[in-house]
C-alpha positions as CSV (number, residue, x, y, z in Angstrom):
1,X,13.1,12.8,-8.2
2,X,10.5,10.5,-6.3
3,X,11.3,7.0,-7.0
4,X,9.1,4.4,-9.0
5,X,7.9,2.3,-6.3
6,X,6.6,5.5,-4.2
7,X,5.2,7.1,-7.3
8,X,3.4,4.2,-7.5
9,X,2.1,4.1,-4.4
10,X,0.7,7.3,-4.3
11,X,-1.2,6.5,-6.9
12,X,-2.5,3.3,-5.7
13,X,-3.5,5.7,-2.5
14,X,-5.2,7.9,-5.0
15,X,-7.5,5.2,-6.7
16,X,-8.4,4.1,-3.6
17,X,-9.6,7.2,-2.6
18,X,-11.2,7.7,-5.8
19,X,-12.8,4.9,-6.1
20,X,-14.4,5.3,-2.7
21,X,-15.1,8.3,-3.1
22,X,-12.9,9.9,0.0
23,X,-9.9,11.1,-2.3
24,X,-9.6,14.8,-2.1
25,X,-7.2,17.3,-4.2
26,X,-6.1,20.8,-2.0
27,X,-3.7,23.3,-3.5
28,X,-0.1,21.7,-2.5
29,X,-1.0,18.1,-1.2
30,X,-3.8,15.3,-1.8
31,X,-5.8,13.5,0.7
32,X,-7.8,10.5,1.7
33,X,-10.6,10.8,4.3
34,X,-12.0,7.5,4.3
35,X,-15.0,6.8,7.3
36,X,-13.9,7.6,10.7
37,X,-10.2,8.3,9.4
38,X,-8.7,4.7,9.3
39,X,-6.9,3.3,6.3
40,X,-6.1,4.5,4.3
41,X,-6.1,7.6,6.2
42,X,-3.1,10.0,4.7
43,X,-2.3,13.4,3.0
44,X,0.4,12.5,0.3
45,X,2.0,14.6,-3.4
46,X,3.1,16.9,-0.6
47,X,4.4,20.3,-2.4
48,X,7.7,22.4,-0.7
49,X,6.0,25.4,-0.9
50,X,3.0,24.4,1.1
51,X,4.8,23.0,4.2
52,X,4.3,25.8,6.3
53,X,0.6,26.0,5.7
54,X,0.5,22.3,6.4
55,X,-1.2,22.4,10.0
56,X,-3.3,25.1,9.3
57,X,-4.7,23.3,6.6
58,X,-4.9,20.4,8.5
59,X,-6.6,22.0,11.2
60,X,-9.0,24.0,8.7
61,X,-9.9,21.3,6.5
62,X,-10.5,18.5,9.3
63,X,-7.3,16.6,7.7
64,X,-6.0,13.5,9.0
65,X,-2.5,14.1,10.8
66,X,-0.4,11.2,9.4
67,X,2.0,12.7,6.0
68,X,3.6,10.5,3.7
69,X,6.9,11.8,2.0
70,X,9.5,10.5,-0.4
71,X,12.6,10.6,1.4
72,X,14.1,14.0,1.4
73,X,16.6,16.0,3.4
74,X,15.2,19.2,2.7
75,X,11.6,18.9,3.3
76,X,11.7,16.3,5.9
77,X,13.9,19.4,7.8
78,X,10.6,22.1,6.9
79,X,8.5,19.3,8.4
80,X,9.9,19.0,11.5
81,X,10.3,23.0,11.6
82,X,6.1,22.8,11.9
83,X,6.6,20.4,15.0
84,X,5.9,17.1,12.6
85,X,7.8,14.1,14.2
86,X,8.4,10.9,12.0
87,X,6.5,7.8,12.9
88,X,7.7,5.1,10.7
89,X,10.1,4.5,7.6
90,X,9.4,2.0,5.0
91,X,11.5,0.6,1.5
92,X,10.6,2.2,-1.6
93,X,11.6,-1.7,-3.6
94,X,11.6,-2.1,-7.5
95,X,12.1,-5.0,-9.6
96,X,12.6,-5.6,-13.5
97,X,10.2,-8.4,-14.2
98,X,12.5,-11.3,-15.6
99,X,9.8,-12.9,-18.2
100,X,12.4,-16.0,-18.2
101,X,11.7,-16.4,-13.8
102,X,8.0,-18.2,-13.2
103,X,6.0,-18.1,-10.1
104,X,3.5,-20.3,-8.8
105,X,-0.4,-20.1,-8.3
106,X,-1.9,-21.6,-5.4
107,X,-5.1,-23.6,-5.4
108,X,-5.8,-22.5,-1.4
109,X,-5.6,-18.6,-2.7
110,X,-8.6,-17.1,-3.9
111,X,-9.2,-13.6,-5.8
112,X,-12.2,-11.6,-3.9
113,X,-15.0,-11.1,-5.8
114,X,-18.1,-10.5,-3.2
115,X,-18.9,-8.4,0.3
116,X,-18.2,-12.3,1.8
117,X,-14.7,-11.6,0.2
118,X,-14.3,-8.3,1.0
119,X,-15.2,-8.5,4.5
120,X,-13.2,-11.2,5.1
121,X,-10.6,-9.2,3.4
122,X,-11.0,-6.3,6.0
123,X,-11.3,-8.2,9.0
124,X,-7.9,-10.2,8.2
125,X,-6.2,-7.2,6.9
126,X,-7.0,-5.5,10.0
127,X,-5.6,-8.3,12.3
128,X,-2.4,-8.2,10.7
129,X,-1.5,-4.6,10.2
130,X,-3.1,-3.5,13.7
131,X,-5.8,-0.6,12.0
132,X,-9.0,-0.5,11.4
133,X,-10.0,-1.3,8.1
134,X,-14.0,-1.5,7.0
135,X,-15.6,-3.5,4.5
136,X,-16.6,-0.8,3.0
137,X,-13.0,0.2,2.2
138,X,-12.8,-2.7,0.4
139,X,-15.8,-3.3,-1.4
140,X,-15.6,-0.9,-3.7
141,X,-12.2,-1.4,-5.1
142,X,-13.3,-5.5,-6.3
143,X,-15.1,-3.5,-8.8
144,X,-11.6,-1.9,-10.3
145,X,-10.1,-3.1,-13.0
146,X,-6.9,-1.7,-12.0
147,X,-7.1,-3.8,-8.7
148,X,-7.4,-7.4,-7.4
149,X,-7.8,-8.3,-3.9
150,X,-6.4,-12.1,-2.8
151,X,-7.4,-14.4,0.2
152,X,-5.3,-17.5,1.1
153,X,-6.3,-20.1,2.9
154,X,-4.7,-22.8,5.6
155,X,-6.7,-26.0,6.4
156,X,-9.7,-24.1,5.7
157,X,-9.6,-21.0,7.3
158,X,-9.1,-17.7,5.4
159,X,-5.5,-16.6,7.2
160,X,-4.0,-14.2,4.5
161,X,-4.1,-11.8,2.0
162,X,-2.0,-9.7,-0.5
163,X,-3.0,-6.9,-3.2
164,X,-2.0,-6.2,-6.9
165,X,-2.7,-2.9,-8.2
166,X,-1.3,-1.8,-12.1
167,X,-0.7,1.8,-12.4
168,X,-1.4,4.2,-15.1
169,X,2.5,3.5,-16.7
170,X,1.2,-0.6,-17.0
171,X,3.6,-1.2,-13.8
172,X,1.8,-3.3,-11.1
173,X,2.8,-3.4,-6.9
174,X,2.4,-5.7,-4.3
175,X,0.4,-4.4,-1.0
176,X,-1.0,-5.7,2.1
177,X,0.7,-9.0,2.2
178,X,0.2,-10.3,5.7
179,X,-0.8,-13.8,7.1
180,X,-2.5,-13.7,10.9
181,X,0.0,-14.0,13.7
182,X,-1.0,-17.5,14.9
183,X,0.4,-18.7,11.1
184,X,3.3,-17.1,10.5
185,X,6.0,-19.2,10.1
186,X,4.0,-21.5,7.9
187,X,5.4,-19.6,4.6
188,X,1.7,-18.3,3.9
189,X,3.8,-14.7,3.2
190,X,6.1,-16.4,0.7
191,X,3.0,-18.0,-1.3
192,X,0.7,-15.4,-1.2
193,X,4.0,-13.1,-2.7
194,X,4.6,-15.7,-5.5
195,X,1.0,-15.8,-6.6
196,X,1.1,-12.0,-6.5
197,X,4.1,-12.2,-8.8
198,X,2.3,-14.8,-11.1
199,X,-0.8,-12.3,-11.4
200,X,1.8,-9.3,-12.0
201,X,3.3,-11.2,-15.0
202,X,-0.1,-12.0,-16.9
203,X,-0.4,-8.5,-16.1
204,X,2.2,-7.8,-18.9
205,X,3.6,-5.3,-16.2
206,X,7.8,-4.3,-17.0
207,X,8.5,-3.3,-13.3
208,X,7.2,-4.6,-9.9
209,X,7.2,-2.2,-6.8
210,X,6.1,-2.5,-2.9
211,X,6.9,-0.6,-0.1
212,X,8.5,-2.9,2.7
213,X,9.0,-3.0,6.4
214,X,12.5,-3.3,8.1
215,X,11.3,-7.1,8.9
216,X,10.0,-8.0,4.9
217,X,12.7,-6.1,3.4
218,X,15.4,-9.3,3.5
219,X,12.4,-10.9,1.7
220,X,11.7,-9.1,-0.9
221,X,15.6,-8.4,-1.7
222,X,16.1,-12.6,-1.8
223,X,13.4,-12.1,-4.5
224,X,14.8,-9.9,-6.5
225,X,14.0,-6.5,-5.1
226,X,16.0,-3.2,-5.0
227,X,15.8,-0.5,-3.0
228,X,15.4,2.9,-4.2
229,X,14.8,5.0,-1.2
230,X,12.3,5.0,1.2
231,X,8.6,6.3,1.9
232,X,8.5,8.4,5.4
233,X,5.5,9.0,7.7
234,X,5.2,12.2,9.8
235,X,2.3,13.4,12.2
236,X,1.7,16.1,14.5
């Protein structure tokens, strides 16, 4: 069974896509195809049976070459039988909200509401995870009711910013949580996480997931957060 937390994040993937209009459904696997195939560039709900019609269909339908996959002995072992080779690894993380445990909002983090925002957003957000990401991307999705886009600030300047997105089961997620490299080590991270959270609980949402990096992981466990697996990226 596909944990929670990458359940969830498929379908974050797939409102993104839907809402900008790049989300595509194939016979065995889904897709995003957003403008000039950056994020959030991926081919995900990847069926066994279609493995070995993977890179034809890639090749066929102009697909992107990066494949996400719940961790999984079996079809990780087809994949790489098609000449796929893993890229990354990331933490599938849950957490039962504790409605007793509150988090703080900060005055210096702001929800984006405008193209200002959301270009801002993209620029950032493309600093610190090192792809291209377009305001265009991001526009659309301050529009959803399902998801709300936050900027923090430091002195002034717009450094950071973090995602909540609640899911069709009422859960919500963390994403994009990142603070520019020339302020980290300020705990702009940590407070963008706890304002998250605080949005997550007026949320009314049960269970809290995020996908997280070898170097967040340690975080995100001090916080609370258990892992349940872990979300695998292949390409060819």
């Amino acid at each position: 069974m596909i944990p929670a937390a990458i359940q969830h994040q498929f379908e974050f993937w797939s409102h993104i896509g839907q809402v900008g209009g790049y989300f595509h459904q194939y016979e065995g696997f889904s897709s995003l195809s957003p403008k000039d195939a950056t994020w959030p560039s991926k081919i995900f709900n990847l069926k066994t049976h279609h493995i070995e019609r993977l890179k034809g269909d890639i090749e066929r339908y102009k697909l992107t070459k990066s494949v996400a996959v719940a961790e999984n002995e079996h079809i990780e072992a087809l994949l790489k039988a098609q000449g796929l080779i893993q890229t990354s690894s990331v933490e599938a993380m849950s957490m039962i909200v504790n409605q007793g445990v509150k988090y703080t909002d900060y005055a210096e983090i702001e929800k984006v509401t405008d193209v200002f925002g959301a270009t801002t957003f993209a620029k950032i957000a493309s600093d610190v995870f090192r792809y291209s990401i377009y305001e265009s991307t991001i526009s659309p999705l301050t529009q959803s009711e399902k998801v709300q886009l936050f900027l923090g600030k430091h002195k002034a300047n717009y450094v950071s910013c973090g995602i909540v997105f609640q899911d069709s089961n009422g859960d919500s997620g963390l994403h994009m949580i990142g603070a520019l490299q020339e302020y980290r080590g300020l705990g702009l991270g940590k407070k963008m996480t706890e304002h998250l959270l605080s949005t997550e609980l007026r949320n009314g949402s049960k269970n809290i997931h995020l996908v997280a990096s070898k170097l967040g992981a340690p975080i995100y466990h001090k916080l609370g957060f258990q892992n349940h697996g872990y979300l695998k990226s292949y390409s060819i």
